[in-house]
Chimera marker file (.cmm) of the C-alpha trace (Angstrom):
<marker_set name="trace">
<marker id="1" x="125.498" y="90.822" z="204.350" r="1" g="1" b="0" radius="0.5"/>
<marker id="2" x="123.289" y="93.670" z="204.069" r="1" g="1" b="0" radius="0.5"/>
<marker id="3" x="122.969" y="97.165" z="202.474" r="1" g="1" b="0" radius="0.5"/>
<marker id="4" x="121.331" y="99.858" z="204.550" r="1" g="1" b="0" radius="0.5"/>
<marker id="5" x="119.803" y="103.553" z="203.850" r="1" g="1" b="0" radius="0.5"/>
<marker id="6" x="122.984" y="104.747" z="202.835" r="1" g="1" b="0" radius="0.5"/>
<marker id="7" x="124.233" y="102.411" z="200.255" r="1" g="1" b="0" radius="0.5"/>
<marker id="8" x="127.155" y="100.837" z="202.829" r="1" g="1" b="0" radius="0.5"/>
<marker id="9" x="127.620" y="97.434" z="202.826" r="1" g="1" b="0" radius="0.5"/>
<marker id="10" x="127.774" y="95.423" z="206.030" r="1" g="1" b="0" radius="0.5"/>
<marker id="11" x="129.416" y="92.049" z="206.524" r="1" g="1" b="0" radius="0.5"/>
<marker id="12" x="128.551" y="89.761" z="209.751" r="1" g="1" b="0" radius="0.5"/>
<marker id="13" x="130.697" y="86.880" z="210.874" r="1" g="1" b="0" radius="0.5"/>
<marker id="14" x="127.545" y="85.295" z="213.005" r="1" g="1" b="0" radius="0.5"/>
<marker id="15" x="124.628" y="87.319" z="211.047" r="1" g="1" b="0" radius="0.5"/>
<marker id="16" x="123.526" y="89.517" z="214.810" r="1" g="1" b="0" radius="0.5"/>
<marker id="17" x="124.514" y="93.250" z="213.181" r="1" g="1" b="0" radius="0.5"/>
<marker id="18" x="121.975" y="95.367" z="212.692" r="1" g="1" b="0" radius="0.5"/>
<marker id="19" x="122.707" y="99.318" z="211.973" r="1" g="1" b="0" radius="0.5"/>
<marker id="20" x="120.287" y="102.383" z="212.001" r="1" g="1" b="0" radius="0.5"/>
<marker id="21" x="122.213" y="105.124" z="210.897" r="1" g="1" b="0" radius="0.5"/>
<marker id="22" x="120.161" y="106.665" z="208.229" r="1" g="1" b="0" radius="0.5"/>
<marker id="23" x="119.289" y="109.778" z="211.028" r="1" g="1" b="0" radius="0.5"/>
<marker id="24" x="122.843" y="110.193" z="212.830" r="1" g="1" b="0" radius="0.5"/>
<marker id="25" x="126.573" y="110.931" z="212.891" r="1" g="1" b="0" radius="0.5"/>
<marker id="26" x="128.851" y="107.863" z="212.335" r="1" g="1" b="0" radius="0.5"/>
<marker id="27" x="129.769" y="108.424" z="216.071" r="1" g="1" b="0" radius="0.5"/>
<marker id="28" x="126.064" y="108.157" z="217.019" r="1" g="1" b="0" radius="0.5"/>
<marker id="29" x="125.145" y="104.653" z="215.248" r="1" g="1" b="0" radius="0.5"/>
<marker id="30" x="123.192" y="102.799" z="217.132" r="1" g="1" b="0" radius="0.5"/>
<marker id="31" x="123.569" y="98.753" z="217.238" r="1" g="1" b="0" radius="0.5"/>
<marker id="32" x="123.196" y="95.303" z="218.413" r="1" g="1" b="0" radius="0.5"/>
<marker id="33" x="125.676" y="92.657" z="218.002" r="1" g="1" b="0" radius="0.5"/>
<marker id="34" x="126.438" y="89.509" z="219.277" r="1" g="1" b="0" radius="0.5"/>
<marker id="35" x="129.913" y="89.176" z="221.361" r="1" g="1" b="0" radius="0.5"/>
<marker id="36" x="131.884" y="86.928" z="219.416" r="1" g="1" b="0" radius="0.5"/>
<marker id="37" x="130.621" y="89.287" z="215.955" r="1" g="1" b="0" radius="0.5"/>
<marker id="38" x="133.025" y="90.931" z="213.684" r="1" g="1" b="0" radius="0.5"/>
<marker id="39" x="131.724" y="93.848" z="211.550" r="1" g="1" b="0" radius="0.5"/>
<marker id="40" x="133.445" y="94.849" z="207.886" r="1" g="1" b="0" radius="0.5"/>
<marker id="41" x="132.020" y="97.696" z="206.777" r="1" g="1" b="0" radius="0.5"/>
<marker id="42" x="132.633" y="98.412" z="203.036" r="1" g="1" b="0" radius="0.5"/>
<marker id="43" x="131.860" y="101.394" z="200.573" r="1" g="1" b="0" radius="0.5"/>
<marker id="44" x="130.469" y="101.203" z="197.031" r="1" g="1" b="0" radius="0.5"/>
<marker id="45" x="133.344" y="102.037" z="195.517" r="1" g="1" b="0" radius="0.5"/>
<marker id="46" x="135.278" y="99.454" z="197.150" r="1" g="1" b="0" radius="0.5"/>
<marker id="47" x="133.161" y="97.530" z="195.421" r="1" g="1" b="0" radius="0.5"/>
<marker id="48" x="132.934" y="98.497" z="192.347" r="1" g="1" b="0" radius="0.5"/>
<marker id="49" x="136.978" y="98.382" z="191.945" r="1" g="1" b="0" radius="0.5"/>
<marker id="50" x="137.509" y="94.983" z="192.537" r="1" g="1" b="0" radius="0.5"/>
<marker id="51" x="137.782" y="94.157" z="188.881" r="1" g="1" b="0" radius="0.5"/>
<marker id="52" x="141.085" y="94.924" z="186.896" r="1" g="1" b="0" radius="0.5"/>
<marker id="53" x="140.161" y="93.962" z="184.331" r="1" g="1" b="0" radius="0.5"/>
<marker id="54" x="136.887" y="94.591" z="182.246" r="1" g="1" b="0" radius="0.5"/>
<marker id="55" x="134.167" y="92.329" z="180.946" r="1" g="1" b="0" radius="0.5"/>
<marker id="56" x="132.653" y="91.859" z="177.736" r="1" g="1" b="0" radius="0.5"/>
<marker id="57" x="129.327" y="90.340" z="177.353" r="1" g="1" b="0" radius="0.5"/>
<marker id="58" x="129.267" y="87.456" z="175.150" r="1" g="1" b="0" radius="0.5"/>
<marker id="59" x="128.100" y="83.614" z="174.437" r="1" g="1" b="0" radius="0.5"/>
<marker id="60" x="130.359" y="81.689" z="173.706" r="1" g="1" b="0" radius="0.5"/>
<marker id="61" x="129.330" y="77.576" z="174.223" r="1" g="1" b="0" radius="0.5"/>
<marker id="62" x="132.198" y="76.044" z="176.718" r="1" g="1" b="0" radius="0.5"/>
<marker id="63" x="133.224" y="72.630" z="178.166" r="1" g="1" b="0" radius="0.5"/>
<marker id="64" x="133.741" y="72.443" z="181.698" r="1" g="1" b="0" radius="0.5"/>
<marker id="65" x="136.250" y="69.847" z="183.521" r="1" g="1" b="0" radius="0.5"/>
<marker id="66" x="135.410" y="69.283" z="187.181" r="1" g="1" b="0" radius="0.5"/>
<marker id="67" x="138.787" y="68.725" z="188.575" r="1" g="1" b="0" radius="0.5"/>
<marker id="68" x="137.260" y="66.869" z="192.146" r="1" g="1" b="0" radius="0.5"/>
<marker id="69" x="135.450" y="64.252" z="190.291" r="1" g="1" b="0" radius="0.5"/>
<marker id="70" x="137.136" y="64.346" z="186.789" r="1" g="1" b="0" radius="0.5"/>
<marker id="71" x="133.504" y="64.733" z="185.133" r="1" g="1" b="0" radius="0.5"/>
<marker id="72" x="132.258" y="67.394" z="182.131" r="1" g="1" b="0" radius="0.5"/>
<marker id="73" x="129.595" y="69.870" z="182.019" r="1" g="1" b="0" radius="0.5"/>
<marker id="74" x="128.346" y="72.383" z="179.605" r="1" g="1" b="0" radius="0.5"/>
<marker id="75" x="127.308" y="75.871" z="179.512" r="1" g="1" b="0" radius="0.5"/>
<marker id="76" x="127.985" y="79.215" z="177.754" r="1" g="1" b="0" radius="0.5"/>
<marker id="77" x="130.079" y="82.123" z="178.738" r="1" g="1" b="0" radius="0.5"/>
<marker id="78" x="127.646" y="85.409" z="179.894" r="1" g="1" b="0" radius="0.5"/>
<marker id="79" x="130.789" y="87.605" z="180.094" r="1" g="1" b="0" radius="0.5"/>
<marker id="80" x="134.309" y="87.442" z="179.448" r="1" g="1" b="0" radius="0.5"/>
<marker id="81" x="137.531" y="88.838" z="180.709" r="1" g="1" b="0" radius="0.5"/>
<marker id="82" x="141.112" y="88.389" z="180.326" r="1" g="1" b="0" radius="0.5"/>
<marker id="83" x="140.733" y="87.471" z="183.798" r="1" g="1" b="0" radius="0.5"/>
<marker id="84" x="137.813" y="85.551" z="184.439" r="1" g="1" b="0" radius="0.5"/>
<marker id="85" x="134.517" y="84.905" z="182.867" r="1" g="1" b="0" radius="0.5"/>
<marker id="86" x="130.542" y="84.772" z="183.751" r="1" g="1" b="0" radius="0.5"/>
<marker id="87" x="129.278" y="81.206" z="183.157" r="1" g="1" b="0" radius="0.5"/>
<marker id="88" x="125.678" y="79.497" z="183.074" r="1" g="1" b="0" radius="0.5"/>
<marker id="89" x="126.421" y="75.607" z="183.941" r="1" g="1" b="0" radius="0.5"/>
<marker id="90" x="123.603" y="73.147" z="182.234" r="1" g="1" b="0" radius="0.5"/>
<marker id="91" x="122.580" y="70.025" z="183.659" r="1" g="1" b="0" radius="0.5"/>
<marker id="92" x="122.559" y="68.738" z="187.140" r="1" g="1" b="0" radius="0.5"/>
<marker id="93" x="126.129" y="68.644" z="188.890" r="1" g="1" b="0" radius="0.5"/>
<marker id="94" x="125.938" y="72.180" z="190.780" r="1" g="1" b="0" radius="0.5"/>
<marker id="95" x="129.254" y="73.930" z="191.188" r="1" g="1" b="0" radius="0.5"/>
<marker id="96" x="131.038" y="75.151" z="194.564" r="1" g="1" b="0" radius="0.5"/>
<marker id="97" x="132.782" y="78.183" z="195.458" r="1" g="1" b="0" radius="0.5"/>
<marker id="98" x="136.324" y="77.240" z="195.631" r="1" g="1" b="0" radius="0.5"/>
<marker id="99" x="136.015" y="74.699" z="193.271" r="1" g="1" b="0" radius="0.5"/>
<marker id="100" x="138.997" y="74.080" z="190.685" r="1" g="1" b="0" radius="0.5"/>
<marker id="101" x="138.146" y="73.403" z="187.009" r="1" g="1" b="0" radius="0.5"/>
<marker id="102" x="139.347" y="73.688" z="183.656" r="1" g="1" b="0" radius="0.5"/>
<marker id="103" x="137.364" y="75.412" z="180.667" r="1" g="1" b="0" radius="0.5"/>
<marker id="104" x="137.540" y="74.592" z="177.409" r="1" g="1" b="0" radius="0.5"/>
<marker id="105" x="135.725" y="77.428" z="174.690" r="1" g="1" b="0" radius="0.5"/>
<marker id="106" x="134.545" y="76.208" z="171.307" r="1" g="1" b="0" radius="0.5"/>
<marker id="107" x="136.861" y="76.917" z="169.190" r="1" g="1" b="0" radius="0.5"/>
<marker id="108" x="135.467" y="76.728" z="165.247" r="1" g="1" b="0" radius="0.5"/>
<marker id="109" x="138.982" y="75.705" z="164.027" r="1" g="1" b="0" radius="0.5"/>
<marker id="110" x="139.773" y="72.668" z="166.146" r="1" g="1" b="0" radius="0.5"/>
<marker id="111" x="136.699" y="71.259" z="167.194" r="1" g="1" b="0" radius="0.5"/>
<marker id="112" x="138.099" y="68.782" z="169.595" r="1" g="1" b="0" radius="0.5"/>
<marker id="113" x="139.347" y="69.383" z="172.846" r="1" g="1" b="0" radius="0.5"/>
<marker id="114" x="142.850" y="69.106" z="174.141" r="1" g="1" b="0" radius="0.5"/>
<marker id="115" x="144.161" y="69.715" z="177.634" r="1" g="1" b="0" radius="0.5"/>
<marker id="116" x="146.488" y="71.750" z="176.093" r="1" g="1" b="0" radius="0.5"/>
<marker id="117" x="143.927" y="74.272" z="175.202" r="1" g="1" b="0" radius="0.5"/>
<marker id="118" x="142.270" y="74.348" z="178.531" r="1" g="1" b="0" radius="0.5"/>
<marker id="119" x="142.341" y="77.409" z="180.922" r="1" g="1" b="0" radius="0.5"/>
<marker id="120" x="142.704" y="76.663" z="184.366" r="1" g="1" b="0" radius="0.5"/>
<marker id="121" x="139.956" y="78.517" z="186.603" r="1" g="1" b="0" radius="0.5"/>
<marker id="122" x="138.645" y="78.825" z="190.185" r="1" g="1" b="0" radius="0.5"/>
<marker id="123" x="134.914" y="79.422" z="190.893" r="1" g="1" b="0" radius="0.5"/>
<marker id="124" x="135.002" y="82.661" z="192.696" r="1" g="1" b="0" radius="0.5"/>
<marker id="125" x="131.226" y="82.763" z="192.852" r="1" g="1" b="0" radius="0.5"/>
<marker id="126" x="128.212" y="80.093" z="192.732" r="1" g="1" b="0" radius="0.5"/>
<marker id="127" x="124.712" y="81.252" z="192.476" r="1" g="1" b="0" radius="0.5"/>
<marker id="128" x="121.858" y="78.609" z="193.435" r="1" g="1" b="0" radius="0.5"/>
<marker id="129" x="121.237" y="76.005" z="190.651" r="1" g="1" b="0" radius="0.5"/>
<marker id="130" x="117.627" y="77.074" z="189.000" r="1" g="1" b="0" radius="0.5"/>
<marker id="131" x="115.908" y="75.061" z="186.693" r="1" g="1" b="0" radius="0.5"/>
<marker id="132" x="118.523" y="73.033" z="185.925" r="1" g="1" b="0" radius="0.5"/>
<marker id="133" x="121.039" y="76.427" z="185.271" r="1" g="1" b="0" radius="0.5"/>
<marker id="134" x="123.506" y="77.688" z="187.374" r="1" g="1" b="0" radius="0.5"/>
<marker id="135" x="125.390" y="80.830" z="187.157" r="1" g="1" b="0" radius="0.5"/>
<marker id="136" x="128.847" y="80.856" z="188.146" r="1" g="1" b="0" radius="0.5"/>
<marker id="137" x="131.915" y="83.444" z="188.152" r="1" g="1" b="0" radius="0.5"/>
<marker id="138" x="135.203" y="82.095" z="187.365" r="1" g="1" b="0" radius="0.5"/>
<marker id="139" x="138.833" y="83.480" z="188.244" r="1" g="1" b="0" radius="0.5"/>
<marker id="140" x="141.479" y="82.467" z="185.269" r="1" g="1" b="0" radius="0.5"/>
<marker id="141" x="144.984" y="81.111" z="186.584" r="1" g="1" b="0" radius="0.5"/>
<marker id="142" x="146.677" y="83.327" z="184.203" r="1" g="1" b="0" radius="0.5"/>
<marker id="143" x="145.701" y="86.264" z="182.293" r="1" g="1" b="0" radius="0.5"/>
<marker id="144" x="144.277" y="85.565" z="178.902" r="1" g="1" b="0" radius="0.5"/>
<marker id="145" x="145.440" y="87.958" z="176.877" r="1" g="1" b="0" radius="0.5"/>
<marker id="146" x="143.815" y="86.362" z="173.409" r="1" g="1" b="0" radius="0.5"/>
<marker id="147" x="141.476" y="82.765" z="173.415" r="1" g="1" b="0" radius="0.5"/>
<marker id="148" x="143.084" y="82.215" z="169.655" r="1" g="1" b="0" radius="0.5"/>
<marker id="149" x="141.105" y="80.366" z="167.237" r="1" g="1" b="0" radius="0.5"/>
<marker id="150" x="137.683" y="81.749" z="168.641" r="1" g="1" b="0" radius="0.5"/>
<marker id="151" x="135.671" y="83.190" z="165.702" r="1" g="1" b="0" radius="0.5"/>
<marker id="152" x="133.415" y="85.037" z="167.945" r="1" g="1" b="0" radius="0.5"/>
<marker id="153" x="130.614" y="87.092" z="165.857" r="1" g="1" b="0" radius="0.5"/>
<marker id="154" x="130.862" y="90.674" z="165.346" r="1" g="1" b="0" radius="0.5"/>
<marker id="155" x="128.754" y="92.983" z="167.873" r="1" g="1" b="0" radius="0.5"/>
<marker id="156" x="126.000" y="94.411" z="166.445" r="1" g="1" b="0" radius="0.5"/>
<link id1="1" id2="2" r="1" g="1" b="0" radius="0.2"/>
<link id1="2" id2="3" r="1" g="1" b="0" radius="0.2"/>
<link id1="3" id2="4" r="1" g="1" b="0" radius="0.2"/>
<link id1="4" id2="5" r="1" g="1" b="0" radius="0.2"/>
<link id1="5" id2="6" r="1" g="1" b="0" radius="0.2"/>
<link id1="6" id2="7" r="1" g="1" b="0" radius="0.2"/>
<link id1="7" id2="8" r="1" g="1" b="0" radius="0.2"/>
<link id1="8" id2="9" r="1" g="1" b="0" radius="0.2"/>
<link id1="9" id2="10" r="1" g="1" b="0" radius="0.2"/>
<link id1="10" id2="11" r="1" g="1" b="0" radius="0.2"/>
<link id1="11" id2="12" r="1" g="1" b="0" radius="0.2"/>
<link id1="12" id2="13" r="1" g="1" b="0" radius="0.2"/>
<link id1="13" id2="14" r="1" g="1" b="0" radius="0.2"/>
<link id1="14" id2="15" r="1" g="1" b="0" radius="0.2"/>
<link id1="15" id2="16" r="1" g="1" b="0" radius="0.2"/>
<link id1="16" id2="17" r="1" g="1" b="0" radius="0.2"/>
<link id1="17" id2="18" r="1" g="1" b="0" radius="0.2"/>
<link id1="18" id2="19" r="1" g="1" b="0" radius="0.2"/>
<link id1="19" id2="20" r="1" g="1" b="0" radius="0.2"/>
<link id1="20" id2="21" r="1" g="1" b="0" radius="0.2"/>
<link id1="21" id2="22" r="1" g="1" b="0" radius="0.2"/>
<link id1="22" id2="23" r="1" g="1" b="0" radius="0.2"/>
<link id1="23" id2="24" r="1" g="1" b="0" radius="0.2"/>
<link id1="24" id2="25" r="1" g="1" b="0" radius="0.2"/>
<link id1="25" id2="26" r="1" g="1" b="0" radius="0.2"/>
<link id1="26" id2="27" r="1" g="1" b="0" radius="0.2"/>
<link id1="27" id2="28" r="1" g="1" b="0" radius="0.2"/>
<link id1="28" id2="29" r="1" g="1" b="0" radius="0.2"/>
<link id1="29" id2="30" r="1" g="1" b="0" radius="0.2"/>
<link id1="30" id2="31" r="1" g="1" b="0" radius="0.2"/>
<link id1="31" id2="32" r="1" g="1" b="0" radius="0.2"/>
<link id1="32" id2="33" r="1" g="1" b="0" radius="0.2"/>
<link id1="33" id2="34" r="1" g="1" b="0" radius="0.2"/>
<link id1="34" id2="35" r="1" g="1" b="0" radius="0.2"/>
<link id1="35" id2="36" r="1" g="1" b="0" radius="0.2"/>
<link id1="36" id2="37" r="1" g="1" b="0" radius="0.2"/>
<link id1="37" id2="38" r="1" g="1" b="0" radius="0.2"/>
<link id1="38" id2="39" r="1" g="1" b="0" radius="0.2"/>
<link id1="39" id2="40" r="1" g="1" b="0" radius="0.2"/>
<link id1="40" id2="41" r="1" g="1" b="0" radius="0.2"/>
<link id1="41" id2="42" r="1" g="1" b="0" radius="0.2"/>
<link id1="42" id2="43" r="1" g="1" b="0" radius="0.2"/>
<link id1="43" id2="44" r="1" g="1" b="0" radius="0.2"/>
<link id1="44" id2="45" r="1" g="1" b="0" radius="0.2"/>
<link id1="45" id2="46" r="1" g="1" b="0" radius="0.2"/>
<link id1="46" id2="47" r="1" g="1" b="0" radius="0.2"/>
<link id1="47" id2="48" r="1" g="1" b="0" radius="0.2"/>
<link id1="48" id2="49" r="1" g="1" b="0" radius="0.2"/>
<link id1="49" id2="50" r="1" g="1" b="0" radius="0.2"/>
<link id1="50" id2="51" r="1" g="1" b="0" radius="0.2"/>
<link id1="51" id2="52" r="1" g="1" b="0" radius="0.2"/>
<link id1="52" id2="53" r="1" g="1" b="0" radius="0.2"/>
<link id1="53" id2="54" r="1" g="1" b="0" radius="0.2"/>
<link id1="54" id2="55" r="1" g="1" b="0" radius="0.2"/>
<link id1="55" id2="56" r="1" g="1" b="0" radius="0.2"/>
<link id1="56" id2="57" r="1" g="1" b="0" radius="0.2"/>
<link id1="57" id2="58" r="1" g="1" b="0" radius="0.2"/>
<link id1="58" id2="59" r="1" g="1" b="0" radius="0.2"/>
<link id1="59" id2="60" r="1" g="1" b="0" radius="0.2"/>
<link id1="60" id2="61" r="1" g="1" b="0" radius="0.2"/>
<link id1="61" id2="62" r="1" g="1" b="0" radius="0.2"/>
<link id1="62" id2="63" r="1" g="1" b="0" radius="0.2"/>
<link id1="63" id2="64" r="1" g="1" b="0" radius="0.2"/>
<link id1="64" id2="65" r="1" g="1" b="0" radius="0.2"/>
<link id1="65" id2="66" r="1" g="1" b="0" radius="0.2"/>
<link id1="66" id2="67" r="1" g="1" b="0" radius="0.2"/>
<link id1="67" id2="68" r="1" g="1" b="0" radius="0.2"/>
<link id1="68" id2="69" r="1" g="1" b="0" radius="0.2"/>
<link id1="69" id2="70" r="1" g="1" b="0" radius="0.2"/>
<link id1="70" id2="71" r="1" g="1" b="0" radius="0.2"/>
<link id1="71" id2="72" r="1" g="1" b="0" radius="0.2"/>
<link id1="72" id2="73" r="1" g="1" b="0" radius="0.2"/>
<link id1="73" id2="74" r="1" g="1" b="0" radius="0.2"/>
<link id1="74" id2="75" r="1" g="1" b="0" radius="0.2"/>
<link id1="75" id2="76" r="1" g="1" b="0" radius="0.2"/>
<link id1="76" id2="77" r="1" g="1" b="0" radius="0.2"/>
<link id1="77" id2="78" r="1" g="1" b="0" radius="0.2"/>
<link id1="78" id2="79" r="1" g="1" b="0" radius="0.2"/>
<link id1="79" id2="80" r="1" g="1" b="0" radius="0.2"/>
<link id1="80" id2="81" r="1" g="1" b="0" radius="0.2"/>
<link id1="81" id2="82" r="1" g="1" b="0" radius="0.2"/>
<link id1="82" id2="83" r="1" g="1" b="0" radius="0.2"/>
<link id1="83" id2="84" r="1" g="1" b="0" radius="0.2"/>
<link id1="84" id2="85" r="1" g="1" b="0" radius="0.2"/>
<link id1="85" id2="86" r="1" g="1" b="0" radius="0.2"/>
<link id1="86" id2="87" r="1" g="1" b="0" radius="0.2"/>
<link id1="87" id2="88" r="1" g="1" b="0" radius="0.2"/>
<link id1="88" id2="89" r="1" g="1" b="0" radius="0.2"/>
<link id1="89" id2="90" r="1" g="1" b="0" radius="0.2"/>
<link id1="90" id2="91" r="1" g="1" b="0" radius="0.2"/>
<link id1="91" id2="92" r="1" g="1" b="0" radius="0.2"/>
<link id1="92" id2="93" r="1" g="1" b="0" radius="0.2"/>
<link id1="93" id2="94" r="1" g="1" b="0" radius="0.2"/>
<link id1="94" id2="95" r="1" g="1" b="0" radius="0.2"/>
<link id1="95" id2="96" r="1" g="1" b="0" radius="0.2"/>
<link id1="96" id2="97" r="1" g="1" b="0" radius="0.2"/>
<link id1="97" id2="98" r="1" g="1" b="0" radius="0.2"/>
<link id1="98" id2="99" r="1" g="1" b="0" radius="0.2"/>
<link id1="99" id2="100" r="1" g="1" b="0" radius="0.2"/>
<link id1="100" id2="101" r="1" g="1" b="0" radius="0.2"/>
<link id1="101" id2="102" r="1" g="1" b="0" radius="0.2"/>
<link id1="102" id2="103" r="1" g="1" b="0" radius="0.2"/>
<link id1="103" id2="104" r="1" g="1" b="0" radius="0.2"/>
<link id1="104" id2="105" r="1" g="1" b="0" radius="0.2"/>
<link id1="105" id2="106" r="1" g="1" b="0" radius="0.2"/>
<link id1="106" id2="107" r="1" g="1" b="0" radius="0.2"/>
<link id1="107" id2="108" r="1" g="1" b="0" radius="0.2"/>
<link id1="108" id2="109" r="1" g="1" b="0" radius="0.2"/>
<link id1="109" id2="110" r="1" g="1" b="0" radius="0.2"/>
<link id1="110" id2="111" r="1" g="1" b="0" radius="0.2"/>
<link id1="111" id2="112" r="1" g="1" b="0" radius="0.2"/>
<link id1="112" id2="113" r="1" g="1" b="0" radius="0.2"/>
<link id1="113" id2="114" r="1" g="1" b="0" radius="0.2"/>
<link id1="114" id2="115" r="1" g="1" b="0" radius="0.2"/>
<link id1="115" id2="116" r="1" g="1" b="0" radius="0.2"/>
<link id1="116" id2="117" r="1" g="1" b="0" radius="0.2"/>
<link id1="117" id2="118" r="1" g="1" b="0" radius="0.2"/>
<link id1="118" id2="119" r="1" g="1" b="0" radius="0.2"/>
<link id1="119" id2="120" r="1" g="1" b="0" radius="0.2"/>
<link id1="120" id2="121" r="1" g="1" b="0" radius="0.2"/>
<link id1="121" id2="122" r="1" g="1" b="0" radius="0.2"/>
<link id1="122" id2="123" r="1" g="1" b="0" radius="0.2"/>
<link id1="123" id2="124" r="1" g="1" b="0" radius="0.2"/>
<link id1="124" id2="125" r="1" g="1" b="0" radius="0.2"/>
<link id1="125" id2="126" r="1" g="1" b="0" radius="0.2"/>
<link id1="126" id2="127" r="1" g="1" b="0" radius="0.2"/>
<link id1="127" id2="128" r="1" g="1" b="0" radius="0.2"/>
<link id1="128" id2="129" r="1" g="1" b="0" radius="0.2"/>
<link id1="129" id2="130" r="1" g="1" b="0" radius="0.2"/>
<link id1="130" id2="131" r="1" g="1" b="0" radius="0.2"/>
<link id1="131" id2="132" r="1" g="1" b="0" radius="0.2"/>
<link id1="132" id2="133" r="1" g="1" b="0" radius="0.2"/>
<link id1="133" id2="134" r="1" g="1" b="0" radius="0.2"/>
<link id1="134" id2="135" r="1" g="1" b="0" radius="0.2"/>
<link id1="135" id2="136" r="1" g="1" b="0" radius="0.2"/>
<link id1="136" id2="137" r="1" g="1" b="0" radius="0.2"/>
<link id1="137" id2="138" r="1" g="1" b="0" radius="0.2"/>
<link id1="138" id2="139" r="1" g="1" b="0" radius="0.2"/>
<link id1="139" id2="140" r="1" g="1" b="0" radius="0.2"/>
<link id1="140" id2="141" r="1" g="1" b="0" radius="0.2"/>
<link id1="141" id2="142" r="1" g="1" b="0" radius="0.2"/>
<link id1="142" id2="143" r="1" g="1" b="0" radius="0.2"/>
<link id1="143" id2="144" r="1" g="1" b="0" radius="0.2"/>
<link id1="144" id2="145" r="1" g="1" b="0" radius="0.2"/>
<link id1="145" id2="146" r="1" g="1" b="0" radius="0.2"/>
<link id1="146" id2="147" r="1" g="1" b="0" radius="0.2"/>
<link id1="147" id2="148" r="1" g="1" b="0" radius="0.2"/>
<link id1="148" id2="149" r="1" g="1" b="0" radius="0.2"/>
<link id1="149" id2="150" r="1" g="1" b="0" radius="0.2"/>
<link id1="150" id2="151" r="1" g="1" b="0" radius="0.2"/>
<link id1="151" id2="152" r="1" g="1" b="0" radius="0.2"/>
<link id1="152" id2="153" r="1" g="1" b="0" radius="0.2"/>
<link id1="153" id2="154" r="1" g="1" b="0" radius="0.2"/>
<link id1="154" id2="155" r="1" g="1" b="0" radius="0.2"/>
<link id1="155" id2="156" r="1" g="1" b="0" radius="0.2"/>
</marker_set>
């Protein structure tokens, strides 16, 4: 994927498109593509609609589930959603696109965790693992219309 002079976004099933069209007409772009290529073009504002719903920066610590291997990890929420969340993963288990999991958010009045109190999530997006940190996006199941029980602090 690639974003030339004109701020359009172009997707390549096999990676061969290449686009010049800075200088002409859409009629007149000039390219080069494999056969077997397929070519999405998409605009900014496509984009930038894709999200409902919107986000809310904030840290808040969470528990992760890893529903293919039954294991934990930790991180903290970057942003927040009632329909998904920004996460940065600690430790060394990196996450997958695709992957299903279930989050659990501190929570200052019941400090254990209960399935119960889990949200069910998909990772939408998985950034490379850096330094032992990973940056993920997560998709809820359901909309989360209020994580009760989370004292988060007011905004300055």
């Amino acid at each position: 994927m690639g974003l030339n002079s004109r701020g359009l976004i172009f997707r390549s099933a096999l990676g061969g498109v290449t686009y010049d069209d800075s200088e002409h007409a859409p009629s007149q772009r000039t390219k080069s593509m494999t056969s077997d290529d397929r070519l999405t073009e998409m605009k900014p504002a496509m984009i930038n609609d894709r999200r409902a719903h919107d986000r809310e920066a904030c840290e808040i610590a969470v528990k992760l589930r890893r529903s293919a291997n039954a294991t934990y990890s930790c991180g903290r929420t970057l942003d927040l959603s009632i329909s998904g969340a920004g996460i940065e993963l600690l430790g060394p288990r990196e996450a997958h696109e695709g992957e299903r999991i279930a989050i659990a958010f501190e929570n200052l009045r019941c400090p254990v965790t209960r399935a119960a109190r889990m949200v069910g999530a998909q990772v939408v997006r998985a950034e490379p693992m850096l330094d032992g940190r990973q940056r993920i996006a997560v998709r809820f199941d359901a909309l989360q219309m209020g994580l009760e029980g989370l004292e988060l602090p007011a905004a300055a």
